[in-house]
C-alpha positions in Angstrom: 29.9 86.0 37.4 30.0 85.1 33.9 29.7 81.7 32.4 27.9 78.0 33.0 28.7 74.7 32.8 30.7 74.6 29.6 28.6 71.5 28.8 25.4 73.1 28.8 24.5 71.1 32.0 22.7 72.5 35.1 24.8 74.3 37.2 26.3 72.0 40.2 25.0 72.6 43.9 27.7 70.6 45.4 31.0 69.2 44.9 32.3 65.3 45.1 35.2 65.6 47.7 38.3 63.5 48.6 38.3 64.5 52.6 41.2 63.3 54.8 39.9 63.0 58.3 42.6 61.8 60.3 45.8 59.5 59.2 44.6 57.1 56.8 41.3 57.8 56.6 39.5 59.1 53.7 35.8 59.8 53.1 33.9 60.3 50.4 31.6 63.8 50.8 29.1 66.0 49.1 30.6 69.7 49.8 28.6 72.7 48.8 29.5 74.5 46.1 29.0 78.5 46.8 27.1 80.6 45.1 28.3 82.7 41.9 30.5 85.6 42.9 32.1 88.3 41.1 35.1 88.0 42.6 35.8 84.2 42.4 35.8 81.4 40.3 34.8 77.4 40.1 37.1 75.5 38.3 35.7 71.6 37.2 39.2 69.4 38.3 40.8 67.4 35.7 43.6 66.4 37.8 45.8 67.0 40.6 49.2 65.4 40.9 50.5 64.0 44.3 53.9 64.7 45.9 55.6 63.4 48.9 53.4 65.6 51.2 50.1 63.9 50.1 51.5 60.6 51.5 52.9 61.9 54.1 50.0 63.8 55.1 48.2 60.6 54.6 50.5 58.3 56.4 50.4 60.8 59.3 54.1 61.2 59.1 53.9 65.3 58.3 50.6 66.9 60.7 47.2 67.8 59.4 44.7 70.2 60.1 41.6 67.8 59.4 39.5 67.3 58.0 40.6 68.6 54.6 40.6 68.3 51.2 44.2 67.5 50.3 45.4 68.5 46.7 47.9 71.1 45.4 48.9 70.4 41.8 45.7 70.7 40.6 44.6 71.1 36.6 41.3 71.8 35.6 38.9 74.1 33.2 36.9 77.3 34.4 33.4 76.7 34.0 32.9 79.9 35.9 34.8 82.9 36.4 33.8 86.7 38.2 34.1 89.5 36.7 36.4 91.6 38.5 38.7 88.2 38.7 38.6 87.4 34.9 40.5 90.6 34.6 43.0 90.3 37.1 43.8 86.9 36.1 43.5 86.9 32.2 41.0 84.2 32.2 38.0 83.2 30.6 35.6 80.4 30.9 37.0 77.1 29.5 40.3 78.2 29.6 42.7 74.9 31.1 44.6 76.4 33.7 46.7 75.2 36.7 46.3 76.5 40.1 48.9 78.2 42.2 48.4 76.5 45.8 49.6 79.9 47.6 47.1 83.0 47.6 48.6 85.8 47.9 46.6 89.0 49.4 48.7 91.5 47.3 48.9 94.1 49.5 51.8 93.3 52.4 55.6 93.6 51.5 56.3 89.7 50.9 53.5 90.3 47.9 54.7 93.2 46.5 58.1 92.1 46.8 57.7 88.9 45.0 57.6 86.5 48.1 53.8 86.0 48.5 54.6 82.5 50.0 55.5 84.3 53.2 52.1 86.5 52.8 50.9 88.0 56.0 47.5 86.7 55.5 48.0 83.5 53.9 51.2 81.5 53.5 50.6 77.9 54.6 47.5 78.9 56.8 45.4 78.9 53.7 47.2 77.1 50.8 45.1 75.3 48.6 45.4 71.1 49.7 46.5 72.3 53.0 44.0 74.4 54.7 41.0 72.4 56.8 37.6 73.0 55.8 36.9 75.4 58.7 39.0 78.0 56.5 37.3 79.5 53.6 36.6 78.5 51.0 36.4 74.9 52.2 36.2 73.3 48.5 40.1 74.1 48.4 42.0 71.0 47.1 42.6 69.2 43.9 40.9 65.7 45.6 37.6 66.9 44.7 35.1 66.9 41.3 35.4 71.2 41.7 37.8 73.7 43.4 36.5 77.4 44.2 39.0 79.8 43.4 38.9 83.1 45.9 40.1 86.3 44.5 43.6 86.6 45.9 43.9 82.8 43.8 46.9 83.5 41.0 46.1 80.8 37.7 48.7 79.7 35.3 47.2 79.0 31.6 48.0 75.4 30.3 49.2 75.6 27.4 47.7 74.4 24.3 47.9 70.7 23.3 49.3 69.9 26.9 46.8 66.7 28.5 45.5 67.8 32.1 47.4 64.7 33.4 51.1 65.7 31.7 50.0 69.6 32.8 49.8 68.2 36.6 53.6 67.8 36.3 53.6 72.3 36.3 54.7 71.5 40.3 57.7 69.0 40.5 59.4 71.0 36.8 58.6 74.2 38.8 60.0 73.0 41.8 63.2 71.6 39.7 63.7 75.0 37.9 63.7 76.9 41.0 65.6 74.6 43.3 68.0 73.1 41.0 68.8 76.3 38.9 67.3 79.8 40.0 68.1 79.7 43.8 71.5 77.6 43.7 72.4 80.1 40.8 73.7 77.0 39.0 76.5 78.1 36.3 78.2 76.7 33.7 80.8 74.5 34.7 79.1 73.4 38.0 79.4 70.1 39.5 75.4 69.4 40.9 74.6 66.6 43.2 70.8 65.9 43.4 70.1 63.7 46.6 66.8 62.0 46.2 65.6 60.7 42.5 61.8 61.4 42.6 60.0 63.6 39.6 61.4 66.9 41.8 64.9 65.1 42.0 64.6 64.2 37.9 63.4 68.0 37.1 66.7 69.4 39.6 69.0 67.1 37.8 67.5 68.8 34.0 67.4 72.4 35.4 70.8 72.1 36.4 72.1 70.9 32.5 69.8 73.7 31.1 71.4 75.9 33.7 74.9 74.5 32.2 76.3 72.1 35.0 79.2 70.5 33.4 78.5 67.3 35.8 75.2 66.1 37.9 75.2 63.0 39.9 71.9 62.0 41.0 71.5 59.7 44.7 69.0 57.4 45.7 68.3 54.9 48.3 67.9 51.4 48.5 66.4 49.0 46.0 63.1 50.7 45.1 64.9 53.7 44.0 66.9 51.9 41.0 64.4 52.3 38.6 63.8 56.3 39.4 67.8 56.0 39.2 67.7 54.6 35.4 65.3 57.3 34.3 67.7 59.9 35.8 70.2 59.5 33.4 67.4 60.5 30.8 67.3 63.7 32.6 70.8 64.8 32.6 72.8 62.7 35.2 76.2 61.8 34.5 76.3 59.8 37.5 74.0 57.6 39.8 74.4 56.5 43.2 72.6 54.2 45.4 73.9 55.1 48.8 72.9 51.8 50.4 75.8 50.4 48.3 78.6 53.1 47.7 79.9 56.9 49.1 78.2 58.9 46.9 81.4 61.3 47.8 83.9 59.0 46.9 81.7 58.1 43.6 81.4 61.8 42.7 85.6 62.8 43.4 86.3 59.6 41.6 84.2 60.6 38.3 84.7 64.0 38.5 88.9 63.8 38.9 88.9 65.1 42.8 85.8 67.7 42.7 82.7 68.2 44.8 79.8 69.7 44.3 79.3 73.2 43.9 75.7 72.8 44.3 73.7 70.4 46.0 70.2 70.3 45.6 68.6 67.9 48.9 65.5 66.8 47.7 64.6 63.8 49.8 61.6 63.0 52.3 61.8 61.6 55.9 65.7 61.2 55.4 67.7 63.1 58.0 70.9 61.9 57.4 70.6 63.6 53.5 72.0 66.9 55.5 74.7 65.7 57.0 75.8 63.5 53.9 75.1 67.1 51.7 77.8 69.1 53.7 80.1 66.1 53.3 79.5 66.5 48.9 79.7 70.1 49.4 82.4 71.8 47.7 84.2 74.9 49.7 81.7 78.0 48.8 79.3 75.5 47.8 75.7 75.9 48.1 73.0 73.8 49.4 69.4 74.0 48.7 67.3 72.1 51.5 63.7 71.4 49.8 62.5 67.9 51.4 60.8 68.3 54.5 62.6 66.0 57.6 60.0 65.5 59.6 62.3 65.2 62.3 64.5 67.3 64.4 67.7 64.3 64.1 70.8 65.5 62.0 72.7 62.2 62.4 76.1 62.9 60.1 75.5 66.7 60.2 78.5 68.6 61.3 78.1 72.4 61.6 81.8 73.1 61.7 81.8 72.6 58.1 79.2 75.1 57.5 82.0 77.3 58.7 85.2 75.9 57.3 83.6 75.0 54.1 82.0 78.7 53.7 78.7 76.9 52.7 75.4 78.1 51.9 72.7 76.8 53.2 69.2 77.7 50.9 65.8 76.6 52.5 62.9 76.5 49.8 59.5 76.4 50.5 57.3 75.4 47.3 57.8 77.2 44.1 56.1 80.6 42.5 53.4 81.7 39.4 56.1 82.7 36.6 58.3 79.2 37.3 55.3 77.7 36.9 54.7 79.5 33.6 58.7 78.0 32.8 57.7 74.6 34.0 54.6 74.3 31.5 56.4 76.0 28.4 59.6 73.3 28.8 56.4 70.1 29.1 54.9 71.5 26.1 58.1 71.6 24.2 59.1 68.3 25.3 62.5 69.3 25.6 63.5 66.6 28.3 61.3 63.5 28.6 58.9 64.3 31.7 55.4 62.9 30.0 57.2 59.5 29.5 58.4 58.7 33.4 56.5 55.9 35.2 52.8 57.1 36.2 49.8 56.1 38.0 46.4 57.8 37.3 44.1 56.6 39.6 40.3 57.8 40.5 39.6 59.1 43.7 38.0 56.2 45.6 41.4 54.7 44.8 43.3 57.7 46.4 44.6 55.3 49.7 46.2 52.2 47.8 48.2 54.8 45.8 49.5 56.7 48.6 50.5 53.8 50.4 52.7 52.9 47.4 53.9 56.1 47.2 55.1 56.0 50.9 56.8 53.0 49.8 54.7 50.0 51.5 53.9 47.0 50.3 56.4 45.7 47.1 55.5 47.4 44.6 58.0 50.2 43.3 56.4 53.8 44.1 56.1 55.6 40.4 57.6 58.7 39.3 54.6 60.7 39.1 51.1 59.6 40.6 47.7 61.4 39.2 44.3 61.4 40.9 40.8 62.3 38.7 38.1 62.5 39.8 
């Protein structure tokens, strides 16, 4: 293991941790840091962005395996880093990098093939900010002062002159890129509808004009959505819809002279109608990339006939991968489209529940774009 605390401080025995021990409840706890390894690493945690699964983890609304240290869009600097890992990975101590929150063992076919999200030994039994501390190593999520990385941990540097807190965004632009570009195989002259206008919706909406959509149309829902709407015009969208107030189909053949979409990119939470209403936007041949999690097994609206007469294809996405990641940090650094600008919250950990709250949409306040714990 090479390396120390980069600020010439004793090296830490234990970790502060963010631990979620059943819905809504948080503690505060010392976790032992392990000892130095050549084949790991100890990264000091900058940040760690929160998505829809934190709150809904949180609010109880998607299962957890507690107690857990919740956190998957985590940033932070190596303060140490094992040998045989600082090859494999690139990396050297002080290097800013983001974490991948898949591990991938490297040696069965969804690994060498490309999907490690569907590893044999890992997938989402191990992921980093959803595994419970009973599964090694416990100091696993972002929610904490220190993550240790395990050798089958993939990195993605930062790059330089990117803040930890804009970096954080690597997840939602990854996600955007992949969902709203690679998988759909979004063309030129595509017609895109993007239901659901959070910072994954925002980064669909600008993957698909960098992908050459001739038209998006971005949906939301209800009243705290409208400001998410406004900023989705800064991100490509031709069009916005609240559907509380109008048929988003009707808005989207009206503005685009009769068409639907070719692609529809459904990345809502907790809103199973979006399916049904996505087959009804779908063009004939059109694909449709499902990405928000329903946490329910009610389609209201969804009509499978039209699957068939439509000749639709349906794209389930789970997370994103390493080299998108790598995409999603070049296009922040080059500022390109206006992600370090959205609405934010940065908040410290010991203010982790009043956040998530907002960001499940309680109380009045509007939820913002992008939310940031440090610790």
């Amino acid at each position: 293991m090479t390396g120390n605390p980069i600020d010439g401080s004793p090296r830490p025995t234990s970790a502060r941790a963010l631990v979620l021990t059943a819905p809504r409840s948080l503690e505060v706890r010392d976790l032992p840091i392990p000892d130095r390894s050549h084949d790991a690493a100890l990264l000091r945690v900058e940040a760690c962005g929160l998505c829809g699964t934190d709150h809904e983890l949180f609010t109880g609304h998607l299962p957890a395996r507690t107690p857990m240290v919740p956190g998957h869009e985590t940033v932070g600097v190596l303060e140490e880093v094992g040998e045989t890992v600082a090859e494999r990975w690139g990396v050297a101590v002080g290097d800013r990098v983001a974490v991948e929150c898949f591990r991938s063992c490297g040696d069965c076919d969804p690994c060498t093939t490309g999907t490690y999200r569907r590893c044999r030994t890992h997938g989402l039994r191990t992921a980093y900010g959803l595994s419970p501390l009973d599964v090694e190593p416990a100091l696993s999520g972002g929610w904490a002062s220190h993550h240790w990385l395990a050798t089958d941990s993939m990195l993605v540097p930062v790059p330089d002159g990117l803040d930890p807190v804009d970096a954080t965004l690597f997840n939602p632009v990854g996600a955007g890129i992949r969902w709203g570009a690679d998988l759909p195989a979004t063309s030129p002259g595509d017609v895109v509808a993007v239901l659901g206008p959070g910072i994954r919706g925002l980064a669909a909406a600008a993957a698909a004009k960098d992908a050459g959509a001739e038209y998006v149309m971005v949906t939301g829902l209800g009243e705290h959505d409208h400001p998410r709407l406004e900023a989705a015009r800064s991100f490509g969208a031709d069009l916005v819809v609240d559907v509380a107030d109008a048929d988003p189909v009707v808005a989207l053949r009206d503005a685009t002279g009769g068409r639907r979409a070719d692609v529809v990119v459904d990345v809502t939470a907790n809103a199973p109608a979006a399916l049904g209403q996505g087959l009804d936007l779908a063009a004939t041949g059109g694909r449709i990339v499902l990405a928000g999690t329903r946490n329910s097994t009610d389609t209201p609206g969804f009509v499978p006939d039209l699957v068939t007469f439509k000749e639709l294809t349906l794209i389930g996405a789970l997370g994103v991968d390493a080299p998108v990641y790598r995409r999603a940090l070049d296009l922040l650094a080059s500022d390109r489209w206006p992600f370090r600008t959205v609405s934010r919250t940065v908040a410290r950990l010991d203010h982790a529940a009043e956040l998530l709250a907002t960001m499940a949409g309680e109380g009045d306040a509007h939820p913002p774009v992008h939310a940031v714990l440090v610790p």
